[in-house]
DRENZAKE-43700 format. One record per atom (N, C-alpha, C): residue number from 1; residue in one letter; atom name; x, y, z. Coordinates in steps of 0.1 Angstrom, whole numbers, plus 5000, padded with zeros to 4 digits. Layout:
N
> NUM a CA X Y Z;
...
***
This chain:
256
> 1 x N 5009 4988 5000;
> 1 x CA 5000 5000 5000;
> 1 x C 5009 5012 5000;
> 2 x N 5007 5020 4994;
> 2 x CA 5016 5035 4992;
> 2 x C 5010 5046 5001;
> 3 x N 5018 5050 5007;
> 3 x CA 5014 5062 5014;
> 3 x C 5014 5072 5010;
> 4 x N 5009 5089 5012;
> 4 x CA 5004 5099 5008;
> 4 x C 5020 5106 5013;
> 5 x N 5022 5115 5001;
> 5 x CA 5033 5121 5005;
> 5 x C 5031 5135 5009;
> 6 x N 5034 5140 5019;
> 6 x CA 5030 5153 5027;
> 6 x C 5041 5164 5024;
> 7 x N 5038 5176 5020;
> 7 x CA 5046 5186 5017;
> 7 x C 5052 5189 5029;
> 8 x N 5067 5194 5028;
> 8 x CA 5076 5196 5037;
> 8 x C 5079 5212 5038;
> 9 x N 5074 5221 5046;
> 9 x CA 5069 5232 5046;
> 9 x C 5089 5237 5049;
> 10 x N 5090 5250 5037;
> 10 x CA 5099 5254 5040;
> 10 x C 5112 5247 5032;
> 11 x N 5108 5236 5024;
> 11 x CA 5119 5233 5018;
> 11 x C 5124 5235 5002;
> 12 x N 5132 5233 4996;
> 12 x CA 5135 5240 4983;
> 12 x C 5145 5229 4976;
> 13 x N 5148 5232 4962;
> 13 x CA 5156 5225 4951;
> 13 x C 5166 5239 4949;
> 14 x N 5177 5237 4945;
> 14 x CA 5190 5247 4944;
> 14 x C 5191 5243 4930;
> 15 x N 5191 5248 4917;
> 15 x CA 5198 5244 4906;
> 15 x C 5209 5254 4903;
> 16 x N 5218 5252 4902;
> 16 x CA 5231 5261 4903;
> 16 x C 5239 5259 4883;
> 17 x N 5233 5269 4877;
> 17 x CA 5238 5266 4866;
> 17 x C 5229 5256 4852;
> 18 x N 5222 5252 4858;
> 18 x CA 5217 5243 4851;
> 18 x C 5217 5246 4832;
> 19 x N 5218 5236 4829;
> 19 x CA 5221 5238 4808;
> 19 x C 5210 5240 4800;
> 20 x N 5197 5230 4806;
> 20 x CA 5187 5226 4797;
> 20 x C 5171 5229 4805;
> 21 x N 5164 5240 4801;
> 21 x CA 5151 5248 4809;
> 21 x C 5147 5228 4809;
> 22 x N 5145 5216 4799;
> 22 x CA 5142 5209 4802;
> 22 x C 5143 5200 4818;
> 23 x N 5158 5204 4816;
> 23 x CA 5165 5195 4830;
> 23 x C 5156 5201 4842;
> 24 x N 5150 5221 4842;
> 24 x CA 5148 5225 4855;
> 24 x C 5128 5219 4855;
> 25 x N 5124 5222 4843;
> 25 x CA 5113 5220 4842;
> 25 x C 5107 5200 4847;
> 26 x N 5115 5190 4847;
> 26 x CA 5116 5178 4852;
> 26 x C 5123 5177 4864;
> 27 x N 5127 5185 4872;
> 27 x CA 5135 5187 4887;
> 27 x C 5120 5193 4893;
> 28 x N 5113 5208 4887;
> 28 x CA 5099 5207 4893;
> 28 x C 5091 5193 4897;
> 29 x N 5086 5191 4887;
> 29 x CA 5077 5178 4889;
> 29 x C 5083 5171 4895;
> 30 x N 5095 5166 4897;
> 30 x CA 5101 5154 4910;
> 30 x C 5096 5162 4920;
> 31 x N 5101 5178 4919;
> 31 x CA 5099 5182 4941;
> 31 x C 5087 5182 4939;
> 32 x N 5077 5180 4928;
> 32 x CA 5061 5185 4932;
> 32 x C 5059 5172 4940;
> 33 x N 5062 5163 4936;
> 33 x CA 5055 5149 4935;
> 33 x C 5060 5144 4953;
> 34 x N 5072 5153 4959;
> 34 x CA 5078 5144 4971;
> 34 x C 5075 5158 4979;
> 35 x N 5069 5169 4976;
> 35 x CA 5067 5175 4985;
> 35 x C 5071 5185 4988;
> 36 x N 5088 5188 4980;
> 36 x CA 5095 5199 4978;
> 36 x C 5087 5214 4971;
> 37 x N 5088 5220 4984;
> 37 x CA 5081 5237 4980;
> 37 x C 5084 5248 4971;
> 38 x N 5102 5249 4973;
> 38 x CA 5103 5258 4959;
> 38 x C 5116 5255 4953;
> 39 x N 5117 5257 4941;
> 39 x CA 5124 5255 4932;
> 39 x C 5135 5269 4926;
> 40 x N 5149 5272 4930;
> 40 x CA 5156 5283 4926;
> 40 x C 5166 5276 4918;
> 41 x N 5166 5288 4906;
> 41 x CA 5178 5287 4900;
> 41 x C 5186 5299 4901;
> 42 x N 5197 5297 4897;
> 42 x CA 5209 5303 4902;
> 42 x C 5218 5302 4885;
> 43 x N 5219 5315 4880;
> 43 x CA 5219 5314 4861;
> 43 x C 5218 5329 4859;
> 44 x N 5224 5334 4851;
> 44 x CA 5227 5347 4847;
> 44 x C 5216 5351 4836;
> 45 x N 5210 5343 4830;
> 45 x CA 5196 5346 4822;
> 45 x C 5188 5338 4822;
> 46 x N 5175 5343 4823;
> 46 x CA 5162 5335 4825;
> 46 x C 5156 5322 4818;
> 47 x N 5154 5313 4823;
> 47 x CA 5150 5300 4813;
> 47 x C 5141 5299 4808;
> 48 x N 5140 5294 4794;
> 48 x CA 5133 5298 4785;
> 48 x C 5115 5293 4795;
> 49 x N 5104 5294 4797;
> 49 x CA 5096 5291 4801;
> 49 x C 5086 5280 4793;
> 50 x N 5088 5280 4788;
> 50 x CA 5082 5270 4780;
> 50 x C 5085 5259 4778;
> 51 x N 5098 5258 4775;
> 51 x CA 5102 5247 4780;
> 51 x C 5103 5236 4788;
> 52 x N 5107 5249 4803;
> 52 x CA 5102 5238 4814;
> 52 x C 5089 5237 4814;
> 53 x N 5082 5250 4813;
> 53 x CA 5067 5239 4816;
> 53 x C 5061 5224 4811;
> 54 x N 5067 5224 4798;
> 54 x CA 5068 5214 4792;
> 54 x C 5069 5200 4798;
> 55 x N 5083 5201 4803;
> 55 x CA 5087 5190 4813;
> 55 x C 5080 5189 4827;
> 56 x N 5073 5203 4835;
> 56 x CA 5068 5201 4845;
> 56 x C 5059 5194 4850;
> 57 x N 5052 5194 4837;
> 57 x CA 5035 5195 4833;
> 57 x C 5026 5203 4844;
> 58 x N 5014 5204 4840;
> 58 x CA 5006 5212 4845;
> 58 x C 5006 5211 4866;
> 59 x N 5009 5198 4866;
> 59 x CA 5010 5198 4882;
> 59 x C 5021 5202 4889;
> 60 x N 5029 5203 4882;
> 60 x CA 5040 5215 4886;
> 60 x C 5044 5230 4884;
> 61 x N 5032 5232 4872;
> 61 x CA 5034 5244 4869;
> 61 x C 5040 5256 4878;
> 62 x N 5033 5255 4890;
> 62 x CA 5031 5266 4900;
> 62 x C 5047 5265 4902;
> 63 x N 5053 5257 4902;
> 63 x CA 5067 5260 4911;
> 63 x C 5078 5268 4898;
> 64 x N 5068 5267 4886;
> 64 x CA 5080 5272 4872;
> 64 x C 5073 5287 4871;
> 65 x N 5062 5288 4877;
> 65 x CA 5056 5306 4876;
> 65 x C 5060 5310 4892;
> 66 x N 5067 5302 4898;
> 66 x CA 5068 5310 4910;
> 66 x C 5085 5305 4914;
> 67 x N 5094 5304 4902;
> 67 x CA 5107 5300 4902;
> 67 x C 5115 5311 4908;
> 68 x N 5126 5312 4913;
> 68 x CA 5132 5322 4922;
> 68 x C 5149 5320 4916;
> 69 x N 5149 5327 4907;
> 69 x CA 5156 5331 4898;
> 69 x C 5173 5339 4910;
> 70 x N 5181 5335 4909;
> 70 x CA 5194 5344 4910;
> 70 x C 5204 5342 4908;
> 71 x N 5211 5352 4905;
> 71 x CA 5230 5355 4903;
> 71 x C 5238 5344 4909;
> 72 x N 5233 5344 4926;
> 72 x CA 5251 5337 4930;
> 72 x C 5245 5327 4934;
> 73 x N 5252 5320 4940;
> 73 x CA 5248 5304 4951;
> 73 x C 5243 5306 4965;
> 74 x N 5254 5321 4969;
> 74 x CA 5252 5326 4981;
> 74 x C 5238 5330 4984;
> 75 x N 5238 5340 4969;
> 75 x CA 5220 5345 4974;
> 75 x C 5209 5336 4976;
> 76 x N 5209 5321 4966;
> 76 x CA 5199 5310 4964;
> 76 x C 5201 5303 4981;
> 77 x N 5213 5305 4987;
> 77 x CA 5213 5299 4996;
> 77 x C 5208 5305 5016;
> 78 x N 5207 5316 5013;
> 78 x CA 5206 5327 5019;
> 78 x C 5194 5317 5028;
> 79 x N 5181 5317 5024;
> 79 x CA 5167 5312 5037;
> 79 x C 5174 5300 5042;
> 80 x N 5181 5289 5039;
> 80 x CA 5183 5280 5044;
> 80 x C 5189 5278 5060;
> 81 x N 5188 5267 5063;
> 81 x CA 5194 5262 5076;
> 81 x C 5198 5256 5072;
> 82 x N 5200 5241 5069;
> 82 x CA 5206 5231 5060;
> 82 x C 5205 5226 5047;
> 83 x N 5218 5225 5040;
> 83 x CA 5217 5224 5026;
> 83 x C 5227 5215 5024;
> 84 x N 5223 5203 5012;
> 84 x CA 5230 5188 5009;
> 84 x C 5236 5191 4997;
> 85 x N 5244 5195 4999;
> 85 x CA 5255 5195 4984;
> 85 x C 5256 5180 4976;
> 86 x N 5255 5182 4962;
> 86 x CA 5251 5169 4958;
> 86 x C 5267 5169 4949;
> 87 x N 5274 5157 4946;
> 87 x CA 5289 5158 4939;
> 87 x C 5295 5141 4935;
> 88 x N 5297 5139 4926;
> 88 x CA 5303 5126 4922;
> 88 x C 5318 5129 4922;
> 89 x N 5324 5138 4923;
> 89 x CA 5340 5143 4925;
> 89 x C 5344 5136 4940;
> 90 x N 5354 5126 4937;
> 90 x CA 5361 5124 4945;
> 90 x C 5372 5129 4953;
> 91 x N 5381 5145 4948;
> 91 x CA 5393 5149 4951;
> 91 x C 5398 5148 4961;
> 92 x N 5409 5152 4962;
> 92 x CA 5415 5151 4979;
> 92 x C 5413 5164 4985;
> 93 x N 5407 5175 4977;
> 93 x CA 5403 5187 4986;
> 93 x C 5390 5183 4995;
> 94 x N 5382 5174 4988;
> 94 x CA 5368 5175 4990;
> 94 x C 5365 5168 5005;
> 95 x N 5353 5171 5010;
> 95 x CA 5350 5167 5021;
> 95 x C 5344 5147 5019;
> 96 x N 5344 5146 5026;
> 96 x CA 5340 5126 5024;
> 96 x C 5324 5129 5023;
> 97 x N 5323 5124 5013;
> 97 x CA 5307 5127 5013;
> 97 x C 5303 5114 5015;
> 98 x N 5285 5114 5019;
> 98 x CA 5278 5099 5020;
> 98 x C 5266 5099 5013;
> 99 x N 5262 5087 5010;
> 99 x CA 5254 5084 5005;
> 99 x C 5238 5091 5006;
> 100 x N 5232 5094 4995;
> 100 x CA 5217 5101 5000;
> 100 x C 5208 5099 5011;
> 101 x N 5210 5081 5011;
> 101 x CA 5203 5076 5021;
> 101 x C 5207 5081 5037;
> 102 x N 5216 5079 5037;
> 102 x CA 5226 5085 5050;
> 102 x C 5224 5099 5056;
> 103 x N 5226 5106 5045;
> 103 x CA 5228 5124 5046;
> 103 x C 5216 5125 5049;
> 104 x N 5204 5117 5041;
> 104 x CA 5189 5119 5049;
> 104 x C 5183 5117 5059;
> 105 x N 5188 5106 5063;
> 105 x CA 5179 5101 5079;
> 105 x C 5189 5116 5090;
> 106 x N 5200 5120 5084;
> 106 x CA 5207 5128 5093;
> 106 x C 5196 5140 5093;
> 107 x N 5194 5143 5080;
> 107 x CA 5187 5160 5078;
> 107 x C 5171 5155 5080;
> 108 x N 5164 5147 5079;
> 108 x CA 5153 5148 5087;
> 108 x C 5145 5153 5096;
> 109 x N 5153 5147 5107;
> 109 x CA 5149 5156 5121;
> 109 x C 5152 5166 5124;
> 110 x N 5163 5174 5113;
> 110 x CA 5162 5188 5112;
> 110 x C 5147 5193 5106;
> 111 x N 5147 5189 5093;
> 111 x CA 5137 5189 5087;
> 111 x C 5122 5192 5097;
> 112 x N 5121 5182 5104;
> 112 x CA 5111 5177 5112;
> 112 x C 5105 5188 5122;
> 113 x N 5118 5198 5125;
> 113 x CA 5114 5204 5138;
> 113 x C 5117 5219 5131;
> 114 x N 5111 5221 5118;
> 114 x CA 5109 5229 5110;
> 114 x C 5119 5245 5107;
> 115 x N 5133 5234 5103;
> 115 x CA 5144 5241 5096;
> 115 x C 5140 5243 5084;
> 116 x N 5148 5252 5076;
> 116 x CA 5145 5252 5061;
> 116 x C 5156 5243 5054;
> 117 x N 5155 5235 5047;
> 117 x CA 5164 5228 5040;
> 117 x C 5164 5225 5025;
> 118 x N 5176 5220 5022;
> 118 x CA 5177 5227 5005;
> 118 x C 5187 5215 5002;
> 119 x N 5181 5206 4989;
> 119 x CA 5193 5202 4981;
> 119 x C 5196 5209 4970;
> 120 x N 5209 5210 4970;
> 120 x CA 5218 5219 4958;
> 120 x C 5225 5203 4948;
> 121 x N 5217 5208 4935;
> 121 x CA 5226 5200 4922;
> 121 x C 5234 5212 4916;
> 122 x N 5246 5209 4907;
> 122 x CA 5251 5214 4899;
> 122 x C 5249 5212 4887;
> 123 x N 5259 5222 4877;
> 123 x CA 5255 5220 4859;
> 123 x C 5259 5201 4856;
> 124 x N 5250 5202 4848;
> 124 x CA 5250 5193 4844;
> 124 x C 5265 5179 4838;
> 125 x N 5270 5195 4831;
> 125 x CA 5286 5187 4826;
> 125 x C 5299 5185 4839;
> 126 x N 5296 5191 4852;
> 126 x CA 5309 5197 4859;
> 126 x C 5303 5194 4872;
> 127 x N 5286 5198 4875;
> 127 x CA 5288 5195 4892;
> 127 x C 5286 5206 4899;
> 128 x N 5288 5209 4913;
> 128 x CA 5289 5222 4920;
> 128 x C 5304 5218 4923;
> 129 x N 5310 5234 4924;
> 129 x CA 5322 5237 4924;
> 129 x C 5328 5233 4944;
> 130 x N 5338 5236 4942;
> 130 x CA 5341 5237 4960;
> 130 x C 5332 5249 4964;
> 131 x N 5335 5262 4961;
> 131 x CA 5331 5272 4963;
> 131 x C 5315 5270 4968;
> 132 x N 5306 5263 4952;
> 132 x CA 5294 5263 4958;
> 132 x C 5292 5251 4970;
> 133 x N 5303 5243 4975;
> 133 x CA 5297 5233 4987;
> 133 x C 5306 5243 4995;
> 134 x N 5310 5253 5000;
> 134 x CA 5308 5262 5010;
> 134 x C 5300 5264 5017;
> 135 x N 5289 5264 5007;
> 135 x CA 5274 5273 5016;
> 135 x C 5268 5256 5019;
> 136 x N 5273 5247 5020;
> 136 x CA 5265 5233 5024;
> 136 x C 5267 5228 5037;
> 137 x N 5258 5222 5041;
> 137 x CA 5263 5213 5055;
> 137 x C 5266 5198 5053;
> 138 x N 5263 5195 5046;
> 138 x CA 5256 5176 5043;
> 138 x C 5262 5178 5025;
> 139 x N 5268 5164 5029;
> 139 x CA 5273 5161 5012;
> 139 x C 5272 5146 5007;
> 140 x N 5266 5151 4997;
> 140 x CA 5260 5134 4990;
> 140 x C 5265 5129 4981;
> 141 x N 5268 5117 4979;
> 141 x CA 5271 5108 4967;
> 141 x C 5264 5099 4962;
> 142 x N 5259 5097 4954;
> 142 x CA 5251 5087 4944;
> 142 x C 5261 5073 4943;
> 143 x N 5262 5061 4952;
> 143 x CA 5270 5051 4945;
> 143 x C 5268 5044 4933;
> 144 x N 5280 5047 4921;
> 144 x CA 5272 5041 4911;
> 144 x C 5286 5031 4901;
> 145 x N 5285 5021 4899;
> 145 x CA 5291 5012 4894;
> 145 x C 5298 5019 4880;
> 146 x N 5313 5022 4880;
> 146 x CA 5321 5028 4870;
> 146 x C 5317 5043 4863;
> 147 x N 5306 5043 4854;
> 147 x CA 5302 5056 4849;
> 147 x C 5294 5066 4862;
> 148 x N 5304 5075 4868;
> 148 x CA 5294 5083 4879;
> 148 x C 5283 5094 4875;
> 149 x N 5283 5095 4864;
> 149 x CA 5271 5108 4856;
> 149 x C 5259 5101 4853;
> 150 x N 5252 5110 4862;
> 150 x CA 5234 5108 4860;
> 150 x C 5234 5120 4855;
> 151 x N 5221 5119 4852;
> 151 x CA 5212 5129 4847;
> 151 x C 5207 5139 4862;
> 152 x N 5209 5147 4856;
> 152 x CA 5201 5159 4869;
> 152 x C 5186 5156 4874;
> 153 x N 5182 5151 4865;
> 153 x CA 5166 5148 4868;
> 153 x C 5166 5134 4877;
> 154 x N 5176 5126 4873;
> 154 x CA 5176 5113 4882;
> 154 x C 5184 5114 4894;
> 155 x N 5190 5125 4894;
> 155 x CA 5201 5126 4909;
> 155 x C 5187 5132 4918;
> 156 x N 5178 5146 4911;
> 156 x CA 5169 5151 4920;
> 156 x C 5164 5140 4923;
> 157 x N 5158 5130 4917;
> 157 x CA 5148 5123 4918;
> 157 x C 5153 5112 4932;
> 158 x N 5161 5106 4931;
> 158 x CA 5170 5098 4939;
> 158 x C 5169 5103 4957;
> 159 x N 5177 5118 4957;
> 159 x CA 5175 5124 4966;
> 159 x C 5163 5132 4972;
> 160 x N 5154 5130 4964;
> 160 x CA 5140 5135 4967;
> 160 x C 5138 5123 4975;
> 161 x N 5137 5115 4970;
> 161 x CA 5126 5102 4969;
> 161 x C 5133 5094 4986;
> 162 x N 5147 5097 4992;
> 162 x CA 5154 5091 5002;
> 162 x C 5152 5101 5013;
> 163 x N 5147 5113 5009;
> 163 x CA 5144 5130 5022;
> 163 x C 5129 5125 5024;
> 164 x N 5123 5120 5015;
> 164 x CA 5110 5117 5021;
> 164 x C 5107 5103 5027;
> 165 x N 5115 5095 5021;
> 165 x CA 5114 5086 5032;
> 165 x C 5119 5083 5047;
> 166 x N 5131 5092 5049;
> 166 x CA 5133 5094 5060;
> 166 x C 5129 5104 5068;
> 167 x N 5116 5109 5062;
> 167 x CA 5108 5119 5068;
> 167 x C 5099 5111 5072;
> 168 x N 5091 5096 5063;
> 168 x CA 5082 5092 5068;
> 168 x C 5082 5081 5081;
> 169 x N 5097 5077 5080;
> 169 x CA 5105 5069 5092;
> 169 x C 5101 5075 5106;
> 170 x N 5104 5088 5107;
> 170 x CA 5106 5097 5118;
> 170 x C 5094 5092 5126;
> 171 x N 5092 5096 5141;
> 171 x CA 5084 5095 5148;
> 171 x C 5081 5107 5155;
> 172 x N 5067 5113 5156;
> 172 x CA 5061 5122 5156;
> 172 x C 5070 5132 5173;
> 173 x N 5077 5145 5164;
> 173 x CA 5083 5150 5171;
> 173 x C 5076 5155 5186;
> 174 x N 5084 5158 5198;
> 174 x CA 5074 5164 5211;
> 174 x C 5073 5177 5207;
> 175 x N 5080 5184 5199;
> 175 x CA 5079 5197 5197;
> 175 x C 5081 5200 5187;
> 176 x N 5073 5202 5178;
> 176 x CA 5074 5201 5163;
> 176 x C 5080 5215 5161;
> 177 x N 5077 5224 5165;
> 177 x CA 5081 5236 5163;
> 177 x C 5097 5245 5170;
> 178 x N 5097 5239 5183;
> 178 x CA 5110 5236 5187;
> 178 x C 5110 5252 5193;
> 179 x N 5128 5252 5195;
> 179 x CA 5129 5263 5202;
> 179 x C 5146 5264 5195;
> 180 x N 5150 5256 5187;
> 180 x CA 5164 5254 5180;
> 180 x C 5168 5270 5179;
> 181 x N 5161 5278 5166;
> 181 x CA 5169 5286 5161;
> 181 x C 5182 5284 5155;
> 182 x N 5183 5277 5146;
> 182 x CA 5197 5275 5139;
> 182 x C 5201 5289 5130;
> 183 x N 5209 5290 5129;
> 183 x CA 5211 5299 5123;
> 183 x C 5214 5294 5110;
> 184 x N 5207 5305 5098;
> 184 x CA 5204 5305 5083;
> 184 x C 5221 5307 5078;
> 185 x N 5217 5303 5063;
> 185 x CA 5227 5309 5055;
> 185 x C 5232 5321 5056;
> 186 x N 5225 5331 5052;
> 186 x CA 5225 5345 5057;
> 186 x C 5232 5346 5071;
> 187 x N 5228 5340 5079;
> 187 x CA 5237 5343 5091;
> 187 x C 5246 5341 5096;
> 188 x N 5249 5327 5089;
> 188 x CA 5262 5322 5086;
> 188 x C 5274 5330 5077;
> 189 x N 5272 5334 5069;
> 189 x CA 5279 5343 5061;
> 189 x C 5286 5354 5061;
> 190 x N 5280 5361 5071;
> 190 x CA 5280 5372 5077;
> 190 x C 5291 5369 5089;
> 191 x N 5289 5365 5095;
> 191 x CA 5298 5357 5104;
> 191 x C 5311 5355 5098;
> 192 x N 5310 5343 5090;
> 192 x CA 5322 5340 5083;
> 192 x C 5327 5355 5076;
> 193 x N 5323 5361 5073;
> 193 x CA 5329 5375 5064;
> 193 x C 5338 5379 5080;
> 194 x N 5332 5378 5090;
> 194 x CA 5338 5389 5103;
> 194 x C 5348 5382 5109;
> 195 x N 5350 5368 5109;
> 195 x CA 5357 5357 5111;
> 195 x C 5370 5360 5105;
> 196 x N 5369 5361 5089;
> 196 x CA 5380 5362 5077;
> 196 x C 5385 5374 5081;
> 197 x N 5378 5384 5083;
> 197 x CA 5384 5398 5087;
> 197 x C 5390 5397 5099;
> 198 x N 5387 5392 5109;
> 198 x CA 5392 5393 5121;
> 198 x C 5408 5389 5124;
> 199 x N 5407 5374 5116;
> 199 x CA 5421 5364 5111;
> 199 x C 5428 5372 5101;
> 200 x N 5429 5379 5093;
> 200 x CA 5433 5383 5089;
> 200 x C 5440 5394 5097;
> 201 x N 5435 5401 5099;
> 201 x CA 5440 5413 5107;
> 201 x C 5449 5407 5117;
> 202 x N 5454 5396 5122;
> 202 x CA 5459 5391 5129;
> 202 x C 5472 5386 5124;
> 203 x N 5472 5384 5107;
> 203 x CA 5479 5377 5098;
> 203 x C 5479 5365 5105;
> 204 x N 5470 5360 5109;
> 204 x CA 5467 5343 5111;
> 204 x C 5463 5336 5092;
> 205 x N 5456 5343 5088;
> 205 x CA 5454 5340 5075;
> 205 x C 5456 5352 5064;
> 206 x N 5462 5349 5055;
> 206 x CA 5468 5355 5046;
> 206 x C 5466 5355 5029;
> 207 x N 5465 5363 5019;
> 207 x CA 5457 5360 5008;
> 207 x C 5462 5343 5004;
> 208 x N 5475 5344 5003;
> 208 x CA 5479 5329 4999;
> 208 x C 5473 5318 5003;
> 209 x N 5467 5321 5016;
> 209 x CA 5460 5306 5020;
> 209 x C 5452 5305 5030;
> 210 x N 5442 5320 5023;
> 210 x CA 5426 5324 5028;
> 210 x C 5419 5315 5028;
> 211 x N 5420 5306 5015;
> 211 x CA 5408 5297 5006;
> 211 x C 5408 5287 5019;
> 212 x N 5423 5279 5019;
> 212 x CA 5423 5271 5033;
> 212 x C 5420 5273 5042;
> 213 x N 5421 5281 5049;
> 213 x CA 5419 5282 5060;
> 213 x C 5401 5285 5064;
> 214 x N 5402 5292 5059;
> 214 x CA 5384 5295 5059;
> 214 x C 5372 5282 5053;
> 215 x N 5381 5275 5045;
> 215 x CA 5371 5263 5038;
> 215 x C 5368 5255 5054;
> 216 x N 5382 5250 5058;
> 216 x CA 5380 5241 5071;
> 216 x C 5375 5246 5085;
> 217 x N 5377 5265 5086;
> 217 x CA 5368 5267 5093;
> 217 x C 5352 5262 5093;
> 218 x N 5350 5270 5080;
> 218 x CA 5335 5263 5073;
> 218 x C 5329 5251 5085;
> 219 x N 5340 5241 5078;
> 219 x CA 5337 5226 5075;
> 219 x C 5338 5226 5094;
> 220 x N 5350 5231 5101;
> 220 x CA 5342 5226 5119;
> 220 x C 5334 5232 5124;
> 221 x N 5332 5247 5119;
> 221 x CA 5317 5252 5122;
> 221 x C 5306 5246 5121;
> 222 x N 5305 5240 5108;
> 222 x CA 5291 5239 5100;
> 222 x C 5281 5222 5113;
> 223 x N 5296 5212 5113;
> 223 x CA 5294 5205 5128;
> 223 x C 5290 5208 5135;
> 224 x N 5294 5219 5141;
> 224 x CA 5287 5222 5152;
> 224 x C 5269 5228 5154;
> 225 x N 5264 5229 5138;
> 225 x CA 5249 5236 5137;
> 225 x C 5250 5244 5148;
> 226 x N 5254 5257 5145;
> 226 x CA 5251 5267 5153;
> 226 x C 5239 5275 5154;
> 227 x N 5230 5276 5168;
> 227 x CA 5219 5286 5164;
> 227 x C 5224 5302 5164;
> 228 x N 5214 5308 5159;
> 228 x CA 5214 5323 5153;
> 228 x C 5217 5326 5169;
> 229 x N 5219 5327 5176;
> 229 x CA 5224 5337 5191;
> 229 x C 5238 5334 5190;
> 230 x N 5241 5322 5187;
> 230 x CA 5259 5317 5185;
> 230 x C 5264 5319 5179;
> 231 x N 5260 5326 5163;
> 231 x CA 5264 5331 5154;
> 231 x C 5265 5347 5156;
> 232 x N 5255 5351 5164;
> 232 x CA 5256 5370 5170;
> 232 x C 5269 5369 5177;
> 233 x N 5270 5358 5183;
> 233 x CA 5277 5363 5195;
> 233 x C 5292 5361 5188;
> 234 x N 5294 5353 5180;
> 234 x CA 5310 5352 5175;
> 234 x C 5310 5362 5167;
> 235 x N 5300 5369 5156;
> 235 x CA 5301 5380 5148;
> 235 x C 5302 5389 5162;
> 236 x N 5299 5393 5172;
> 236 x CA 5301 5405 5183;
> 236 x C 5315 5402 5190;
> 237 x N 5320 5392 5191;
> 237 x CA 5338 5391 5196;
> 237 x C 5340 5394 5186;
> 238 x N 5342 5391 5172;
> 238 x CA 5351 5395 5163;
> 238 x C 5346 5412 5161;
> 239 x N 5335 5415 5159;
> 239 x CA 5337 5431 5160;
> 239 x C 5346 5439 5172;
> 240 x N 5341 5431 5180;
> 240 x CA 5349 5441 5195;
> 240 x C 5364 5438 5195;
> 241 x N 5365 5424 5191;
> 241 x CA 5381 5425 5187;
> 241 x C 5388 5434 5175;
> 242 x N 5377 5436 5166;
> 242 x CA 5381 5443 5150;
> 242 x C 5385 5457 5160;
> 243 x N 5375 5460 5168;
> 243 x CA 5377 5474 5170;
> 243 x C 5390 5480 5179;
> 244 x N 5391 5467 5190;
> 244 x CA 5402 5472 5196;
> 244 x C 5414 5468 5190;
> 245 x N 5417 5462 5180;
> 245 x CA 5425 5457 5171;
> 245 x C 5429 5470 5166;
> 246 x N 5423 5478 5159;
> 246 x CA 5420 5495 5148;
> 246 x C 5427 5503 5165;
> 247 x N 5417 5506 5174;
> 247 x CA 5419 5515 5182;
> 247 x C 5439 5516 5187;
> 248 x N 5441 5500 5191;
> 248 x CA 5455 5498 5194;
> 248 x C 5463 5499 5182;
> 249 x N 5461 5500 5174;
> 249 x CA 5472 5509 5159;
> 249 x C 5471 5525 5161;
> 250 x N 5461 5524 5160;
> 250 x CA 5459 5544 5160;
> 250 x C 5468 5548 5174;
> 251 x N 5466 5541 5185;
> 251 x CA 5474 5548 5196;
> 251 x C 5491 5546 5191;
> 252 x N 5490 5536 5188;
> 252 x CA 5508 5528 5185;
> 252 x C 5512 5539 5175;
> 253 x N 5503 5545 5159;
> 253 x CA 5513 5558 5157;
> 253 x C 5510 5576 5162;
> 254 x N 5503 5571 5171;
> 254 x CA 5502 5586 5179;
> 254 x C 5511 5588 5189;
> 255 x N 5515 5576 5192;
> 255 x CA 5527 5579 5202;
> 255 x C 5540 5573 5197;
> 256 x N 5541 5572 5181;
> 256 x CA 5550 5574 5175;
> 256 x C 5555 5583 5171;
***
C-alpha cells in the first residue's frame, strides 16, 4: 500500500547553473510529486519558460511561475538552515561525502522540527564547484558502478525520493516547532565575512591561504549547527576585537 506524501513546509531545490530549461522543468515535477516547495535557480539569464513547463506538466506548473531566479549560490542559499550539496567528484580537497540515504535520515529531524532545507545540484557537465559546497552542511554521493554521471533529473529524483522517506521513518516529534533557532545561511555568512576579517588582521590568515583556512573553518563550524544567538555572538567578539584591534594601531602611531 503506498502512502500519501506530505509537503515539507519550508523546503526548496537549488539548481546552480543548470544547461537545459528541460533538465529545470523535470527537477519541478520530481519536488512537486515528494513535497519539495520551491524551486531556485541560480543562472545569469532566464530559462526559457516554456520549456520547462513542458517538462513540468501542469501539476508543477506553480513552482515554474513562481521560480526564484538568482545571480550567486550565496543568494539561492541565503533562507536555508541546512543544505545537501550533491557531487560525484572524488578529490583530495573535497569533504568525504555519503550516500543520500545516510545524509537523509541525518537531515530529517532537522527537517522535522521545521528548519528550512535545500538540496543543491550542479551543471550538468561539471557539478557544484568547492566554492558552491561552501554554503552546504551535508554532502552526498550517488554510489554508482564505474560511469558516475546521471542525469540531473535522476540525481533530484534519487535524493528526493530518500528526504522523504526518511521523513516518513521519523516518529512524531514532542515539539514540532521547537525552540532550535539555527542559524540561516545568511547568518552564517556574515559571520564567516567577520571571522575572515578578524584572522586576517591578525595575519593568522593571509591572501595565499585564505581559501584554506576559511574552507576548514566552514567545514568545523558547519558540525557544530550553530543557532542564530551563537552566530551574533561570534560576529560580536570579532567586531569588539576588529575594534580594539583599529583602536590599538591608532594609539601605536600617535605615540610614535
Amino acid at each position: 500500500m503506498s502512502h500519501p506524501i506530505n509537503t515539507l513546509p519550508g523546503s526548496g531545490l537549488i539548481l546552480v547553473q543548470p544547461k537545459f530549461p528541460e533538465n529545470i522543468g523535470a527537477s519541478a515535477r520530481i519536488a512537486c510529486n515528494f513535497g519539495i516547495e520551491q524551486l531556485t535557480v541560480v543562472t545569469e539569464e532566464a530559462p526559457d519558460q516554456e520549456r520547462m513547463l513542458k517538462m513540468a506538466t501542469h501539476k508543477a506548473a506553480h513552482l515554474i511561475r513562481d521560480l526564484r531566479i538568482v545571480g550567486t549560490t550565496r543568494e539561492a542559499a541565503e533562507p536555508y538552515h541546512f543544505i545537501v550539496g550533491t557531487t560525484a567528484r572524488q578529490g583530495k580537497r573535497r569533504i568525504l561525502e555519503h550516500t543520500p540515504n545516510s545524509v537523509m535520515r541525518e537531515l530529517a529531524p532537522l527537517a522535522a522540527r521545521n528548519n528550512r532545507v535545500a538540496l543543491m545540484f550542479g551543471p550538468e557537465s561539471s557539478g557544484l564547484t568547492n566554492e558552491d559546497l561552501d554554503y552546504c552542511q551535508f554532502f552526498s554521493t550517488i554510489p554508482t558502478a564505474d560511469f558516475s554521471s546521471l542525469n540531473l533529473a535522476q540525481a533530484v529524483a534519487i535524493h528526493c525520493y530518500e528526504l522523504s522517506m526518511a521523513m516518513s521513518r521519523l516518529e512524531e516529534p514532542e515539539n514540532p516547532g521547537g525552540d532550535n533557532q539555527y542559524a540561516n545561511s545568511y547568518d552564517l555568512e556574515g559571520m564567516y565575512e567577520h571571522i575572515e576579517e578578524a584572522l586576517t588582521r591578525i595575519t593568522f590568515i593571509r591572501h595565499t591561504n585564505k581559501t584554506y583556512w576559511m574552507r576548514n573553518i566552514r567545514h568545523f563550524l558547519s558540525r557544530t549547527r550553530l543557532k542564530k544567538k551563537e552566530a551574533s555572538l561570534i560576529r560580536g567578539v570579532c567586531r569588539k576585537f576588529l575594534w580594539y584591534s583599529g583602536k590599538e594601531k591608532h594609539e601605536e602611531r600617535e605615540d610614535g
